[in-house]
C-alpha positions in Angstrom: -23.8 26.5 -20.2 -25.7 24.9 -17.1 -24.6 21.6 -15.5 -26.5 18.2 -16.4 -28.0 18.6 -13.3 -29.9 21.7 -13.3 -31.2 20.8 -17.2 -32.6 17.5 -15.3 -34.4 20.0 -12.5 -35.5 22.2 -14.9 -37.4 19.5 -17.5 -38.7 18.1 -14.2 -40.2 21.1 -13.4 -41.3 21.8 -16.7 -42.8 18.3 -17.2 -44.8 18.3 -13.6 -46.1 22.1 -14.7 -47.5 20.4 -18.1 -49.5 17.4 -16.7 -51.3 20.0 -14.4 -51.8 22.7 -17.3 -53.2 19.7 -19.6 -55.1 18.0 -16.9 -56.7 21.5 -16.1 -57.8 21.8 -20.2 -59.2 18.4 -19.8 -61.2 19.4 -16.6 -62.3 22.8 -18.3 -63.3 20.7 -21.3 -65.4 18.6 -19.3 -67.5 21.8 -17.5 -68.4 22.9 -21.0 -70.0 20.3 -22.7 -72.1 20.0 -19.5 -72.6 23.7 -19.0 -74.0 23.8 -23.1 -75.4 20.9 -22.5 -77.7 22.0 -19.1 -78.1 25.9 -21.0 -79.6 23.5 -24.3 -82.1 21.7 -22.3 -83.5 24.4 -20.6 -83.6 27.2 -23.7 -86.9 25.7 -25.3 -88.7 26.9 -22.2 -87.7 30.5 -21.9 -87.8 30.7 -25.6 -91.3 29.4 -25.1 -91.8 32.5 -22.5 -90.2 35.0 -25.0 -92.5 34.0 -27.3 -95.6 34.2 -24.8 -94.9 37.6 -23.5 -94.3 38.8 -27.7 -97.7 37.6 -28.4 -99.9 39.1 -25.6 -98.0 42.5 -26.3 -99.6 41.9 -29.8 -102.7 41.3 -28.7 -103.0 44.1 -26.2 -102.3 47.6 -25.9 -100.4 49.6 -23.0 -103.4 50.2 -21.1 -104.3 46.8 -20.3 -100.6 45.8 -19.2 -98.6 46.6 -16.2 -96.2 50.0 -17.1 -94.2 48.7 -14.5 -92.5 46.4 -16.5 -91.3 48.6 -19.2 -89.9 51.8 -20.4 -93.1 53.4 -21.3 -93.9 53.3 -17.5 -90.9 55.2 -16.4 -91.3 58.9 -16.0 -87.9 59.6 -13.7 -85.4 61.5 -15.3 -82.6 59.8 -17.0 -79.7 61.3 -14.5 -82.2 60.3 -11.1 -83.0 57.0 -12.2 -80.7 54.6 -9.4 -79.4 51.7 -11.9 -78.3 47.9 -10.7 -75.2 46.2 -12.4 -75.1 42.7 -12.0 -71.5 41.9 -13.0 -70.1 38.4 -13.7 -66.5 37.5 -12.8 -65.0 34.2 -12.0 -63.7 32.9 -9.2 -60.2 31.8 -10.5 -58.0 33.0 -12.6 -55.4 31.0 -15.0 -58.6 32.0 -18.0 -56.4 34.3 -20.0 -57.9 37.7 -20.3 -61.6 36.5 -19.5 -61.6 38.5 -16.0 -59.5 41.5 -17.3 -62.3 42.1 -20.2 -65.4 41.4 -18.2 -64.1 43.7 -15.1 -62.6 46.5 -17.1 -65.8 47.0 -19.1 -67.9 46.8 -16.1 -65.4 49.4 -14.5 -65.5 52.1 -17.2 -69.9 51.4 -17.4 -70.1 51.9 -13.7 -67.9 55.3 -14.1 -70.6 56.8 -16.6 -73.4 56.3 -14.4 -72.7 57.2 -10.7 -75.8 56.3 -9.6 -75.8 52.6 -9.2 -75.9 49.8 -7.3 -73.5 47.1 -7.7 -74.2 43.2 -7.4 -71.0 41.2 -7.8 -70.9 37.4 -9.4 -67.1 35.7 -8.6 -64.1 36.4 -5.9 -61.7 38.1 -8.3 -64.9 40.8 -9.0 -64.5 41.5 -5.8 -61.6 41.6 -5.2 -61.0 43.8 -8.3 -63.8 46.6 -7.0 -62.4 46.8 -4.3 -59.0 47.8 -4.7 -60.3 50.2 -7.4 -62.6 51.6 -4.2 -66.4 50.7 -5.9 -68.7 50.4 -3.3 -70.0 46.3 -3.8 -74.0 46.5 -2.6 -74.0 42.7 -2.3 -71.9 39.9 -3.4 -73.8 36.1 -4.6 -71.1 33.8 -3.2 -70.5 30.1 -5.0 -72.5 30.7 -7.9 -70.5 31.6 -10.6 -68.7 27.8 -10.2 -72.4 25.7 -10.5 -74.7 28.2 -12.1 -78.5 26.6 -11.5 -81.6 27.5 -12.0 -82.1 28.0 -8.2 -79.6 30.9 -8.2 -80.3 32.7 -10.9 -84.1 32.6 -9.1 -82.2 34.0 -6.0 -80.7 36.6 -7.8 -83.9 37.4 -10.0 -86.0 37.7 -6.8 -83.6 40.1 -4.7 -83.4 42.4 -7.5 -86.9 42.3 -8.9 -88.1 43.1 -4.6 -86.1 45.9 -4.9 -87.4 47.2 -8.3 -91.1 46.8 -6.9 -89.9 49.2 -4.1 -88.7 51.6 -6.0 -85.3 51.1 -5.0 -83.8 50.5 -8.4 -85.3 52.1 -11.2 -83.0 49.8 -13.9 -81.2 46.6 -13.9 -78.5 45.5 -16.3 -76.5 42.4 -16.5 -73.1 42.6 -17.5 -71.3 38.8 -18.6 -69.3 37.2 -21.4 -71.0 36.4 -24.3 -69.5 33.5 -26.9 -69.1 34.9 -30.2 -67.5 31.3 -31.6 -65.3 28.8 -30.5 -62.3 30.9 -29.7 -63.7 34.6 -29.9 -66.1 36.4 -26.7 -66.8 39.5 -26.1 -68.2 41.5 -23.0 -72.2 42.2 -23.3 -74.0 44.4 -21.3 -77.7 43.8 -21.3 -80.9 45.4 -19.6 -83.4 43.3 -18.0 -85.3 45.6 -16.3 -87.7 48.1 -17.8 -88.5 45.5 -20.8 -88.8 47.0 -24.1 -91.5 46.5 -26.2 -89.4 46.6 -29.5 -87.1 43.4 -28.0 -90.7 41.6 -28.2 -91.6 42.5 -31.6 -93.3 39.8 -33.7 -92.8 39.5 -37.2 -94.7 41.7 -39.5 -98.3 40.2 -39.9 -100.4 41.7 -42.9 -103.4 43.9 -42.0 -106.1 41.1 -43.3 -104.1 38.1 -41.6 -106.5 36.4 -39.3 -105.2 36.3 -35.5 -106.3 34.0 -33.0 -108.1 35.4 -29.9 -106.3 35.2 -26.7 -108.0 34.8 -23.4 -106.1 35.9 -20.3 -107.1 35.2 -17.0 -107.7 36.8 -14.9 -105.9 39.8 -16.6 -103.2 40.7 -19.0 -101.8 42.3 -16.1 -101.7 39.3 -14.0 -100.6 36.4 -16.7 -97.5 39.2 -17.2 -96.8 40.0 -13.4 -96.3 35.4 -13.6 -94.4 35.3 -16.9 -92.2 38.3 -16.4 -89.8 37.2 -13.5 -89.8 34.0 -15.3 -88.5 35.2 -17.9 -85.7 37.1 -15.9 -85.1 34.1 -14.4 -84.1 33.1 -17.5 -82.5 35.0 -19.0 -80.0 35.4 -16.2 -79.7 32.1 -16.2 -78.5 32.1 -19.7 -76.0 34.7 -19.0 -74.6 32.8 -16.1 -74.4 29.6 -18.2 -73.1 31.4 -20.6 -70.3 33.1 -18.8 -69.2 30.3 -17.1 -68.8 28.6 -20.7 -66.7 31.4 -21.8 -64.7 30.8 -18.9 -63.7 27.2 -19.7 -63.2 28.2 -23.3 -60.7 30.4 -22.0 -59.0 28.3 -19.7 -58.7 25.5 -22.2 -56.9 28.1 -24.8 -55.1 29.0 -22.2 -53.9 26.1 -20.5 -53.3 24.6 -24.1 -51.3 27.4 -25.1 -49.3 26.9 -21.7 -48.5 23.2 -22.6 -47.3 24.4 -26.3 -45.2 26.8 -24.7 -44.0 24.0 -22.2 -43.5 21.2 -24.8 -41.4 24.1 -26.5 -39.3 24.8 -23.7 -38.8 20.8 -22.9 -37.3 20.5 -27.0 -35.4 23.2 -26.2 -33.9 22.1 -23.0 -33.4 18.8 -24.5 -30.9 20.0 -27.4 -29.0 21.7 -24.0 -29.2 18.8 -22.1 -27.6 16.4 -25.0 -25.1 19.0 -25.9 -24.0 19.0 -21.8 -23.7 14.9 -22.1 -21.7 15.7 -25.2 -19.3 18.3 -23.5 -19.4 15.7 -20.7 -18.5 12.7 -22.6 -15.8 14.3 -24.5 -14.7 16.3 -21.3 -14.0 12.2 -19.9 -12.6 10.8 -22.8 -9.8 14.4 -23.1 -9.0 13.8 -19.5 -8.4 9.2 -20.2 -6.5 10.4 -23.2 -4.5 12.8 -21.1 -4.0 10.3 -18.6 -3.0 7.7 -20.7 -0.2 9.7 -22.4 1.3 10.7 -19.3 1.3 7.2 -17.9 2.8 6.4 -21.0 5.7 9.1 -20.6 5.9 7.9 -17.0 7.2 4.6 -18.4 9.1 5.5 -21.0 11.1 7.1 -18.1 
């Protein structure tokens, strides 16, 4: 059985680890009722955009808006076609399997389709493709911690240049999605061609009356101004997003690290009595002891 002592330096140790680990849930707490809060204030707008581009696809046909923009307009084969993967990490760990899921999935993707570029979100991304020898086109440094509306524009712009050039023929974004309040799950998403079907309105009957839409200058133009906005958005959804799931993991995990910690401190406690017993008695043996042998001692 260990000494008194080292049961001391051990629930010290124990006890210092479990204020971090529950100061840490607290913290991660506090990042996600702002990060839901900041991804609920700004959803009505993009919705608002969803909604816009659903409604002039109703009202026009493929001629009048630019192929660009969506699959119909892409005539490469499906094996030339040079694919971007933006992929979403985090820049710490201690999130349980958050970074394991999100980089293994990417990993396996980026192994089915050779020809890609790859745009990294978080340090241990980066650190993860490169060990595993994955070529990184361009990491976004310190966004994954303060996701805003001004990097996900960044982001949005760089790749949407390079789409206009002909440079990338696809872009996907690849991030943590919250399922509930303790499930996620990896999703891989493609922003780039749009497809018409994602933008489908709800059935309207054949004699229905429609409004008349006018778009100025062109259908072409109002969608060449709504489109990155609506990229924009919705990569600023998945970076919110992501970085919610990765509080929600920290929390669980850091809470299940101070269960585990209050465990080991009742443990240690039921060791650290029983030494003080064994102690105690050890003292009062070795009084007895000497009392009867002082008492012999006189008897003499």
């Amino acid at each position: 059985m260990a000494n008194i002592r080292e049961i001391q330096d051990r629930i010290k140790s124990i006890n210092d680890t479990k204020k971090i680990t529950n100061a840490m849930y607290l913290i991660s707490s506090s990042k996600l009722k702002r990060a839901k809060k900041s991804l609920s204030d700004t959803e009505p707008y993009f919705f608002a955009l969803q909604s816009s581009i659903a409604k002039i696809l109703e009202h026009t046909d493929s001629t009048q808006v630019r192929q660009k923009y969506f699959e119909e307009g892409m005539t490469k084969p499906e094996a030339e076609r040079k694919k971007a993967y933006i992929v979403v990490t985090a820049d710490k760990g201690l999130a349980g399997s958050y970074n394991h899921n999100i980089m293994k999935a990417a990993y396996e993707h980026l192994q089915t389709h050779p020809n890609n570029k790859l745009f990294v979100l978080g340090e241990l991304g980066r650190h993860y493709f490169e060990q595993q020898g994955v070529r990184i086109d361009k990491q976004f440094h310190y966004t994954v911690q303060n996701p805003s509306l001004n990097r996900a524009r960044n982001i949005s712009e760089e790749l949407l240049q390079q789409y206009h050039e002909g440079k990338l023929d696809e872009i996907y974004i690849i991030y943590t999605a919250m399922v509930n309040a303790v499930a996620e799950e990896v999703e891989i998403k493609q922003l780039l061609p749009l497809k018409r079907a994602d933008f489908a309105a709800m059935h309207i009957p054949v004699d229905a009356p429609r409004e008349e839409l006018a778009l100025v200058p062109s259908a072409e133009a109002v969608m060449d101004r709504i489109v990155p906005d609506y990229l924009v958005g919705f990569v600023y959804g998945a970076l919110v997003e992501a970085f919610s799931c990765e509080q929600n993991a920290r929390m669980m995990a850091m809470e299940n690290a101070t269960n585990s910690a209050k465990d080991m401190l009742h443990e240690l406690d039921i060791l650290y009595n029983r030494a003080r017993q064994a102690a105690i008695t050890q003292e009062i043996t070795e009084v007895i002891a000497g009392a009867k042998a002082q008492k012999r001692k006189k008897k003499r």
